[in-house]
N, C-alpha and C positions, 0 to 999 in steps of 0.2 A: 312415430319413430323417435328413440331416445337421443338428446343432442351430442355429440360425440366431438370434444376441440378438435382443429386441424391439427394442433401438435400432438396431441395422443394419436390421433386415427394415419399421420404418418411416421410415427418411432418406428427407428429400425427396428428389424429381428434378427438377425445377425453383425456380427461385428465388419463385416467386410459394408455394412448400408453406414455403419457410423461414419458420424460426419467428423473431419479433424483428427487429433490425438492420435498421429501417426508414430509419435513418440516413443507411443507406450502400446498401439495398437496396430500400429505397420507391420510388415511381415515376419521381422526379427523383433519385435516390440515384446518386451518381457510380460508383458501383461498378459499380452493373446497366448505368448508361450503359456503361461501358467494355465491360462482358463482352458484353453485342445487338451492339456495335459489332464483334466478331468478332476483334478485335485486342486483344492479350493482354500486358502490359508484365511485369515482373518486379515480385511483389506480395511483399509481407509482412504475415499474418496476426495481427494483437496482440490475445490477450483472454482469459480464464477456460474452461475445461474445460468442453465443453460448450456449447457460445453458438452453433457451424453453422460452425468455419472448416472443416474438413476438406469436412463437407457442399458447401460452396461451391467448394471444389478440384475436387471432383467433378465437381460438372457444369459447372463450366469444362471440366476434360478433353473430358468429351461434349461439347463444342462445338467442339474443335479438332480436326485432321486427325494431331495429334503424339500419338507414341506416350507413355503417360503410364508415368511411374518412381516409382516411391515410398520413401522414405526417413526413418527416424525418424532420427531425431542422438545417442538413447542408444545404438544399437545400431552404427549403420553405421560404415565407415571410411573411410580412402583408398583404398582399392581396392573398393570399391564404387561409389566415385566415377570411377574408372577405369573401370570394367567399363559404365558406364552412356556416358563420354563415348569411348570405343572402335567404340560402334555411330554413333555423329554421321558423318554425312555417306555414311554405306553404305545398302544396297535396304534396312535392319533401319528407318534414321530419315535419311532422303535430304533434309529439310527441317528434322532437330532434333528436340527431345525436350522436351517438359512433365515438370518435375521438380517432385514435390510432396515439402518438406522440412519433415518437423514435427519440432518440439522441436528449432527450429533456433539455439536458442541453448546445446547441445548441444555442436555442433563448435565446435572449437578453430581460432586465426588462422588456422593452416596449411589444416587442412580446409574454411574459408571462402574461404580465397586461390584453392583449386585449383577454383572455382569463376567466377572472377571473366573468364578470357578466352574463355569459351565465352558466358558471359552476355555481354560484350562484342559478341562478333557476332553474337550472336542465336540460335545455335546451340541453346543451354539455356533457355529459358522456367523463371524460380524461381517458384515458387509455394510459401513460406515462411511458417509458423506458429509461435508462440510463444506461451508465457502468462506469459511476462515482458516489462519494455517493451526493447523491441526498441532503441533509442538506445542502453541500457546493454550490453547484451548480443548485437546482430550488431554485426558488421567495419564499419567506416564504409565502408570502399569497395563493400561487397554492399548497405547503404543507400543509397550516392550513385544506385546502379544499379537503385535499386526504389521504389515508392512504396507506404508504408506507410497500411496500413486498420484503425481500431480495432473489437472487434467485442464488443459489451455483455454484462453478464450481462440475462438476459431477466425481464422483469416475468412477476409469475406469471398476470394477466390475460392473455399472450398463450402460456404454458406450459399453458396450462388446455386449448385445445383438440387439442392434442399429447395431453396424459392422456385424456382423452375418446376417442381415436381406438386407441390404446393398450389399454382397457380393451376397447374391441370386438374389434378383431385378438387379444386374450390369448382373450377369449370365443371368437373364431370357431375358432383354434388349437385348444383345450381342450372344443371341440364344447360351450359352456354357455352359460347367461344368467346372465348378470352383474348381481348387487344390492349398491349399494353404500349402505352407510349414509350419512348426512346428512353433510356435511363430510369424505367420502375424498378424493372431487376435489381438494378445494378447498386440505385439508394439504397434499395430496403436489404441488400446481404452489407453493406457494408455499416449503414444506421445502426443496424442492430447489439453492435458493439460485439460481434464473436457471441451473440446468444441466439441459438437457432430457435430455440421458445419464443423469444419475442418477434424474430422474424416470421413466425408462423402467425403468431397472434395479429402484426402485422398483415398479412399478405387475407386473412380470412377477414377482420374489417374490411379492407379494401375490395375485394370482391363481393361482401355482401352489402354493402353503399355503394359500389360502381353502377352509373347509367346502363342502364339498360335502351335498345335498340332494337326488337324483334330478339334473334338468338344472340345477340352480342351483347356483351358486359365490358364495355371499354372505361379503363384503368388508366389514370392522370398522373404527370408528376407530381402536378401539384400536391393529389388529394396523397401520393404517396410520401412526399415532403412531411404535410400535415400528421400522415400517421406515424410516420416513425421519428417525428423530431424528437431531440435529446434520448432518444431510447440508449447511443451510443453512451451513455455515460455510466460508468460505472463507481460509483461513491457511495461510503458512509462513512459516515464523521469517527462512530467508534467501532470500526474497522480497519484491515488491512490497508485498504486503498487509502484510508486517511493518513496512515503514515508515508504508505510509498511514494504520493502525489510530494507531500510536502520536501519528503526526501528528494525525490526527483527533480521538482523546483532547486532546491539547496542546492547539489548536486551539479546543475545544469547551470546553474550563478557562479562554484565554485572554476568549473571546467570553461567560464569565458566563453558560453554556449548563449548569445541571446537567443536565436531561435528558438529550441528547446526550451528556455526559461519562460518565453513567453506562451509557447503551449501548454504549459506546467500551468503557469498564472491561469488561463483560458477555461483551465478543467478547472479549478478550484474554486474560478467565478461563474462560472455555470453553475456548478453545484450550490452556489448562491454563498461557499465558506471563504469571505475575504477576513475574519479573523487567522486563520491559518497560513493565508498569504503575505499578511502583514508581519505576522511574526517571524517569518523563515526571511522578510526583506530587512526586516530589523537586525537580526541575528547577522545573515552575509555581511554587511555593511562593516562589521567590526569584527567578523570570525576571516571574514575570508579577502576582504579589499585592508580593514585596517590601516595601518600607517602609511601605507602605498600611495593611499589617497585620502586622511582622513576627515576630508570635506563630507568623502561621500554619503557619513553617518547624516549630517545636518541636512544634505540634501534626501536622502529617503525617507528623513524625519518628517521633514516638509511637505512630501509627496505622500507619505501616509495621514499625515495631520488634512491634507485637502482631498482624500478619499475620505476619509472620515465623513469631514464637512457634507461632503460632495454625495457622499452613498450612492449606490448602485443605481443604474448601469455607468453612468460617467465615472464614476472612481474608476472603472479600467484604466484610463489616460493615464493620470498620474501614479500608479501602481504601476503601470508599464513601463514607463516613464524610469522610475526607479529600476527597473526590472533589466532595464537597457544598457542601465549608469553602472550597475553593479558588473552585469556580466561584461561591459565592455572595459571595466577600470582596471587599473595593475591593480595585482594581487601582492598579498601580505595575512602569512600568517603569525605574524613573529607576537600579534598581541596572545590569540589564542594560546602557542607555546606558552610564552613568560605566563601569565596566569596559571596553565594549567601544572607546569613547573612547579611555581610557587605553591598551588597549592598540596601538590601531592608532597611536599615535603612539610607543609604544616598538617596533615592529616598522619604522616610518618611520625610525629611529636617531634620534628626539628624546629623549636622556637626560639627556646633560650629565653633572657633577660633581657629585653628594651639597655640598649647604652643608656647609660647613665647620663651622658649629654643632652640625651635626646626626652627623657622621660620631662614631663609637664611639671611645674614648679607652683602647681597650684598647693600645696603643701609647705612648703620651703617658705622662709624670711626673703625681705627685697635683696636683690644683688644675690641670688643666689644660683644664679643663671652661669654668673662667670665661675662661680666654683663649682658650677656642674663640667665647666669646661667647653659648653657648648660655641661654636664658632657660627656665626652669622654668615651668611655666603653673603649679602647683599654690602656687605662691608670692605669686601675684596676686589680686587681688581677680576673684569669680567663678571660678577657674580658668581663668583665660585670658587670652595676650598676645598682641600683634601680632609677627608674626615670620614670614620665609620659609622654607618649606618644601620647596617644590620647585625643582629646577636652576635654575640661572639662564635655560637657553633656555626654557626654561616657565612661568617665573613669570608671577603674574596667569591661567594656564588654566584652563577650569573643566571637569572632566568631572561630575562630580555637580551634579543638576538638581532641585529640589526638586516631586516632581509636585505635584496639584492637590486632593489627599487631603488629608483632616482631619486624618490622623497628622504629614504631611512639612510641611504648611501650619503646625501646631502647632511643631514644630522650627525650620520658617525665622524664623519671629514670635521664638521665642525666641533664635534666636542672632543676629538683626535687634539684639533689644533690647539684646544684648552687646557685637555686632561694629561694628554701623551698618548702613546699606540694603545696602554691597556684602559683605554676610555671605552 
């Protein structure tokens, strides 16, 4: 008998067995509307491994009258893509051809172009998957020609009766009854990170290593522990998720979230990427805490300098550490602004000419400081005089903004008390 996975031999056949994606697949779901409606546009499929796009290709096919082609983008080439559009219009595909193209962000311009005039006249029906988003990664002209559907990872509340059904079919396979200890279910729909593929591939390890007992196969947490650990995570460094994690981290530092921030941390040390965590706690420290508190930079210096040392698993501490200082500390973005102020006005060509006071006298005879007219502030009473400093098409600007913190509020008062109100 030929081996047949549990995740193949339980895919839906109808839309109403899909699991999830009620979004786009519940009963007003513009999806389901398109596909009852019989009439098929060129889709593309956006979403995590395991969510139902492929599922869904499927039985669209089974609903068309076109012969269905299939196409991964790691593998395929141009002449595959030849060999497919060769049969359009002959007794083989007299009406065109359903082409399902997964890991379509795969092919290169070319190989997306030579696609683009059969999709034009209708010839090729795309039917395209991805688990990247699809904006960055297809040809804008294979998007102009397709209307894109995003397709979730799945809550494990609705992964749970997938596992349930799973454990019977491995039962009936395996001629057993199936006992599972308290909480198998319940790890392995949730483990799985919203991928019913790996909850399946899960659930058929487990039952063919479960102890056997006369008819029984009884099923452990433990060994269910063992099989589905870290399945829940979802990472790649150059991917989506490598931006969102880190954004999310940022994010959840900026918004005075340590909870959140230290989840954020968790996934990104899991995934074994403490450079990416480093950088987003370096970055907060003076994007988002700044003059609020600006210890805080020295001390996350510190706490990444002894993760360094320390390397994994104990770097978590003082990364956390950090992670706790940042989201609990007053906030200040007044560096970020002034900087980004400044610079968008030197990038505008607002420079001018360095004062004359100011320019270096490495050129000039001795004493020629005073005839630049330049004034010493440490000369002064206070350390400090009235004098311009920036070009002249600039003068009077202000990029630095004093926030609303006790540190920057304390500074303004003081150099108020030096300067006067326009300090």
């Amino acid at each position: 008998m030929t081996y047949r996975p549990l995740a193949d031999e339980i895919r839906p056949q109808t839309l109403d067995e899909v699991v999830g994606q009620r979004h786009i697949l519940g009963k007003d779901g513009l999806l389901r509307r398109i596909i009852d409606s019989g009439s098929i546009p060129n889709l593309v499929f956006y979403g995590p491994s395991g969510t139902g796009k492929t599922t869904v290709a499927n039985i669209i096919a089974r609903r068309t009258n076109r012969p269905l082609h299939r196409l991964n983008a790691t593998t395929a080439s141009i002449s595959d893509i030849k060999d497919i559009i060769k049969d359009i219009g002959t007794m083989l595909a007299p009406d065109g051809v359903l082409l399902y193209l997964d890991e379509i962000q795969y092919f290169n311009k070319k190989q997306q172009q030579s696609l683009l005039e059969f999709m034009e006249n209708g010839k090729i029906t795309l039917i395209a998957s991805t688990t990247e988003n699809p904006y960055f990664y297809v040809y804008n002209a294979v998007l102009s020609r397709s209307t894109v559907f995003e397709f979730k990872p799945i809550e494990a509340a609705d992964v749970r009766p997938a596992v349930e059904r799973g454990i019977r079919l491995m039962g009936e396979r395996l001629e057993a009854q199936v006992a599972c200890e308290d909480g198998v279910v319940e790890h392995i729909s949730s483990a799985c990170g919203g991928d019913v593929r790996k909850a399946m591939n899960a659930v058929e390890l487990l039952l063919t290593s479960a102890r056997r007992e006369g008819d029984t196969l009884t099923v452990t947490l433990a060994d269910a522990q063992t099989a589905a650990q870290r399945s829940a995570m979802r990472y790649d460094r150059e991917g989506d998720d490598h931006y969102d994690i880190a954004s999310a981290l940022m994010k959840s530092l900026r918004g005075s979230d340590p909870d959140a921030a230290l989840h954020y941390l968790a996934r990104l040390l899991e995934a074994g990427d403490m450079t990416t965590a480093i950088r987003r706690i370096l970055c907060s420290a003076s994007e988002d805490v700044g003059m609020a508190y600006p210890q805080a930079a020295l001390i996350a210096k510190a706490c990444v300098d002894n993760a360094l040392q320390l390397g994994l698993p104990e770097a978590q501490l003082p990364l956390a550490q950090a992670v706790i200082l940042l989201a609990t500390a007053p906030k200040s973005n007044s560096v970020y602004m002034g900087i980004a102020a400044a610079r968008a006005d030197v990038r505008a060509g607002k420079t001018g000419d360095y004062p004359r006071h100011l320019q270096n006298v490495h050129a000039d005879s001795a004493g020629m400081e005073r005839e630049q007219g330049y004034l010493y502030p440490h000369d002064f009473p206070r350390h400090w005089v009235r004098q311009q400093y920036l070009p002249d098409i600039l003068a009077g600007t202000r990029y630095y903004q004093y926030g609303d913190n006790k540190n920057e509020q304390a500074a303004r008062r003081y150099w108020e008390e030096i300067k006067g109100p326009d300090a």
